[in-house]
C-alpha positions as CSV (number, residue, x, y, z in Angstrom):
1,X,81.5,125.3,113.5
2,X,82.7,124.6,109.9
3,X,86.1,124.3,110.8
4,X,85.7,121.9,113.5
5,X,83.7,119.9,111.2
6,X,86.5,119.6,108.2
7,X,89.1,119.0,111.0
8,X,87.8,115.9,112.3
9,X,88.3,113.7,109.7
10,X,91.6,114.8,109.2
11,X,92.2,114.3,113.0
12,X,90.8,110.4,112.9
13,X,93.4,109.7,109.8
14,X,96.4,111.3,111.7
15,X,97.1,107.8,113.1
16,X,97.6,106.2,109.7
17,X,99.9,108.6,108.9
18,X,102.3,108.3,112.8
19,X,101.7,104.3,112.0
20,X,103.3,104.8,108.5
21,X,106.4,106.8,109.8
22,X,107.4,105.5,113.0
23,X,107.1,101.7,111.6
24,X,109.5,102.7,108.8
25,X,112.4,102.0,111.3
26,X,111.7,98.4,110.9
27,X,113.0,98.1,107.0
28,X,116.9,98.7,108.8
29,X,116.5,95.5,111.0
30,X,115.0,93.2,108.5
31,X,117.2,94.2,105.9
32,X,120.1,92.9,108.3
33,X,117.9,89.9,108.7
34,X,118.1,88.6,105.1
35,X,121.1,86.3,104.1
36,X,122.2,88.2,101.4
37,X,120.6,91.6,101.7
38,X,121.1,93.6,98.5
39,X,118.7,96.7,96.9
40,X,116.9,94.5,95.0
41,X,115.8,92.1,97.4
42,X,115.3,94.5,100.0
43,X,112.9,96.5,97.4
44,X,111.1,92.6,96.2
45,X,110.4,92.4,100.3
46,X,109.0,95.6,101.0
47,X,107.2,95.8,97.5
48,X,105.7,92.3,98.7
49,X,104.7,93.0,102.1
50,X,102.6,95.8,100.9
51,X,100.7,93.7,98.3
52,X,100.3,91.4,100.7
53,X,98.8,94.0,102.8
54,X,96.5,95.5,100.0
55,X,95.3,91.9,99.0
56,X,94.4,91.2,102.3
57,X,92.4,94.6,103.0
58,X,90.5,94.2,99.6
59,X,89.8,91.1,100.8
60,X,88.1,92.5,104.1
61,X,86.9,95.6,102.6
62,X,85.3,93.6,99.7
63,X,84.0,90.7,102.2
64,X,82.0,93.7,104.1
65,X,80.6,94.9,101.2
66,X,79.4,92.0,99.9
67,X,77.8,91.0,103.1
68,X,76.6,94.4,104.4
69,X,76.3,96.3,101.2
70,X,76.3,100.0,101.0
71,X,74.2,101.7,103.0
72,X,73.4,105.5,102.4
């Protein structure tokens, strides 16, 4: 029964991980998208997108903590 129990929370992140892979596809198109699409900007873009992504869950995550707080 120990196996089944480590498995399971390996099993609930396994959609993180498809998400992550299969929304990779997307950096082709909006690359194409941008007027002048070079390594740089493509990099500024993605690099921005996911620190607008970790600034908006910190914000969430610390919101819910502050309101709920931690409960054992």
């Amino acid at each position: 029964m120990t196996a089944v129990t480590e498995l399971m929370p390996s099993l609930g992140a396994l959609p993180i991980y498809i998400f992550a892979f299969t929304n990779q596809q997307n950096a082709i198109s909006a690359t194409n998208e941008m007027g002048r699409p070079t390594r740089n900007r493509a990099l500024a873009a993605i690099l921005g997108a996911i620190g607008l992504a970790l600034g908006l869950y910190l914000c969430v995550g610390c919101g819910g903590y502050y309101t709920f707080g931690m409960y054992p």
